[in-house]
C-alpha positions as a Markdown table, in Angstrom:
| # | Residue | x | y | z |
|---|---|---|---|---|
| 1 | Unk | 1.3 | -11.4 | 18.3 |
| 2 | Unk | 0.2 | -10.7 | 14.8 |
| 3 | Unk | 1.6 | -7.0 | 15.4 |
| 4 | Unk | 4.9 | -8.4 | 15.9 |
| 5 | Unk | 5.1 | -10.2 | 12.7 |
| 6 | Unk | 3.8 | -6.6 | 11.0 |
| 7 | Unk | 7.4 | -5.0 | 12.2 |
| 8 | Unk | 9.0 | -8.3 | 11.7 |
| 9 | Unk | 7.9 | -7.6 | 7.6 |
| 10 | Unk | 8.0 | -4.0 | 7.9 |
| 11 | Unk | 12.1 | -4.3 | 8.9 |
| 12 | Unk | 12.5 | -7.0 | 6.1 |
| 13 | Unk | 12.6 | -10.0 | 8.6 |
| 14 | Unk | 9.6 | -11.8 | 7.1 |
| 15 | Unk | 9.8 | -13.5 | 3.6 |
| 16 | Unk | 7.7 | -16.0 | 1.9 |
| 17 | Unk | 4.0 | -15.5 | 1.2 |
| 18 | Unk | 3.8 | -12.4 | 3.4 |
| 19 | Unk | 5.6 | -10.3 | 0.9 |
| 20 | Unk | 2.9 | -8.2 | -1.2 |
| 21 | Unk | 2.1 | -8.8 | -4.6 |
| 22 | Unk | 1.3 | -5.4 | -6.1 |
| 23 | Unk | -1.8 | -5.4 | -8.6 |
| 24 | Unk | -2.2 | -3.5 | -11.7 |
| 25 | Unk | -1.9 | -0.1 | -11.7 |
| 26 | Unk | -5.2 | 2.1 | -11.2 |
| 27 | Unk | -4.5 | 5.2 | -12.6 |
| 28 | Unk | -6.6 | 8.1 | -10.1 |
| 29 | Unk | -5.9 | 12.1 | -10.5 |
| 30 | Unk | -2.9 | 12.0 | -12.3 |
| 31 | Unk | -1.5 | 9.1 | -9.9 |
| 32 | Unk | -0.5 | 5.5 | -10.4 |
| 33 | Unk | -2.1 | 2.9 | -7.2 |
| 34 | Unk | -0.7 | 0.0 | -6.8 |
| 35 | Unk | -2.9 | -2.3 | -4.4 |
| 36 | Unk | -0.5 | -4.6 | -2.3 |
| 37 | Unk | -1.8 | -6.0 | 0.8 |
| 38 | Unk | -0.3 | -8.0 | 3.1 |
| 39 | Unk | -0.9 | -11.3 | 4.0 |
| 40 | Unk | -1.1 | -12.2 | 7.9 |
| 41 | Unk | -2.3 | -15.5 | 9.1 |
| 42 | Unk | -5.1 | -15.5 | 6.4 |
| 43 | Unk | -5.8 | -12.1 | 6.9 |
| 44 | Unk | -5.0 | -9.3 | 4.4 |
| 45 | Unk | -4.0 | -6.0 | 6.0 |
| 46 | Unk | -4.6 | -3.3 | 3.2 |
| 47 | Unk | -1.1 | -2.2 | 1.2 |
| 48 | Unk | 0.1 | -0.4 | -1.5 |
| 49 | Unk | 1.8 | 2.0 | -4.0 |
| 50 | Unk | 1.3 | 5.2 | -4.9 |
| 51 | Unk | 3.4 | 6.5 | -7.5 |
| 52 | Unk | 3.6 | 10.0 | -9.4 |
| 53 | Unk | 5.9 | 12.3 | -11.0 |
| 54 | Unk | 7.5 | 15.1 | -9.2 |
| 55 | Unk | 10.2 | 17.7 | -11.7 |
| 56 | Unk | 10.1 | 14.9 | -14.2 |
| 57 | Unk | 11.0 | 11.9 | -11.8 |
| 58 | Unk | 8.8 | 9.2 | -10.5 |
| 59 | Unk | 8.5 | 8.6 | -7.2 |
| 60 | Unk | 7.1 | 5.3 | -5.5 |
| 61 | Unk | 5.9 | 5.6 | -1.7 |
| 62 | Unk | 4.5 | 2.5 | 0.1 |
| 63 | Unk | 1.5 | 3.0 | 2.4 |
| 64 | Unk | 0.7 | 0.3 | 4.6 |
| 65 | Unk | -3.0 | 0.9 | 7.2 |
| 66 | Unk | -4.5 | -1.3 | 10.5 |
| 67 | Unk | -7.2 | -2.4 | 8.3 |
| 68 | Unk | -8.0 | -6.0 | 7.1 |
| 69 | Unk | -10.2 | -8.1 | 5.5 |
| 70 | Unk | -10.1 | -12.0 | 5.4 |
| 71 | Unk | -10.9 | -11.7 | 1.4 |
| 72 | Unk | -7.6 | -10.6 | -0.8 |
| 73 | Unk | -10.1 | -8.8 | -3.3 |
| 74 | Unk | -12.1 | -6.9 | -0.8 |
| 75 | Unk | -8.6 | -6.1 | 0.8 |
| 76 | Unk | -7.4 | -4.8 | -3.0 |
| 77 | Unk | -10.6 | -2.4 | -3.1 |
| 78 | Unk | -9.9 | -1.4 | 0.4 |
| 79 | Unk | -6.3 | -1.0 | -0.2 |
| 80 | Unk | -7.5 | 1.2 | -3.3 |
| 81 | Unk | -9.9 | 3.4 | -2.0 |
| 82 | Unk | -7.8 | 4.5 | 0.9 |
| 83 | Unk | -5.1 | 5.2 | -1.7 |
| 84 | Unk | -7.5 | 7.7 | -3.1 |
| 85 | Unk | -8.8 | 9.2 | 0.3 |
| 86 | Unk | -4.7 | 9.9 | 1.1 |
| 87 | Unk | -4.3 | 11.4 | -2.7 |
| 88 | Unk | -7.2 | 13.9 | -2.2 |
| 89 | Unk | -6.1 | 14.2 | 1.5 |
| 90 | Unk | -2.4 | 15.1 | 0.5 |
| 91 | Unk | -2.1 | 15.5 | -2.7 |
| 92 | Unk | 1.0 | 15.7 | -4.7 |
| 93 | Unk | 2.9 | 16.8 | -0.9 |
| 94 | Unk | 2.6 | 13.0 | -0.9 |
| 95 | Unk | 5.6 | 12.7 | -3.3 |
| 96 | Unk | 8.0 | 14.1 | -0.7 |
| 97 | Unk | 7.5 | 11.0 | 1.5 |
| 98 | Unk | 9.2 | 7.5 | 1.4 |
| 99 | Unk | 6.1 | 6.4 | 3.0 |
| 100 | Unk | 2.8 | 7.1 | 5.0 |
């Protein structure tokens, strides 16, 4: 059921507190993250932003994982870290993407 209300937000069906509430950036190899999870019944599936500059024009991409955590902070440090596995993972080929 939950999964259902994850495409439900993902299309732009859901409003109200499920929205995510992006944190101060975190500035990581040359990359802004943004932690933005999403809240679900309580639960806070990790979220973000990545941003970065590609021929002199930023770009924003949205990353959105399975992962979730019934704290919002732990779900911002989870949110961040993976941010930085998919930067050294992809680098700046990351750019090219609306999201991941």
């Amino acid at each position: 059921m939950a999964l259902g209300k994850f495409f439900k937000w993902l299309l732009g069906g859901a409003g109200g507190s499920n929205q995510p509430q992006a944190t101060a950036p975190v500035d990581y190899k040359g990359f802004a993250i943004e932690a933005a999870p999403i809240n679900e019944d309580g639960k806070y599936r990790s979220a973000g932003f990545i941003s970065g500059e590609v021929d002199g024009e930023t770009r924003r991409i949205q990353f959105i994982r399975a992962d979730q955590n019934s704290d919002l902070q732990a779900a911002i440090d989870h949110s961040i870290t993976k941010a930085q596995q998919i930067i050294d993972e992809q680098g700046s080929s990351l750019l090219e993407k609306t999201h991941l």
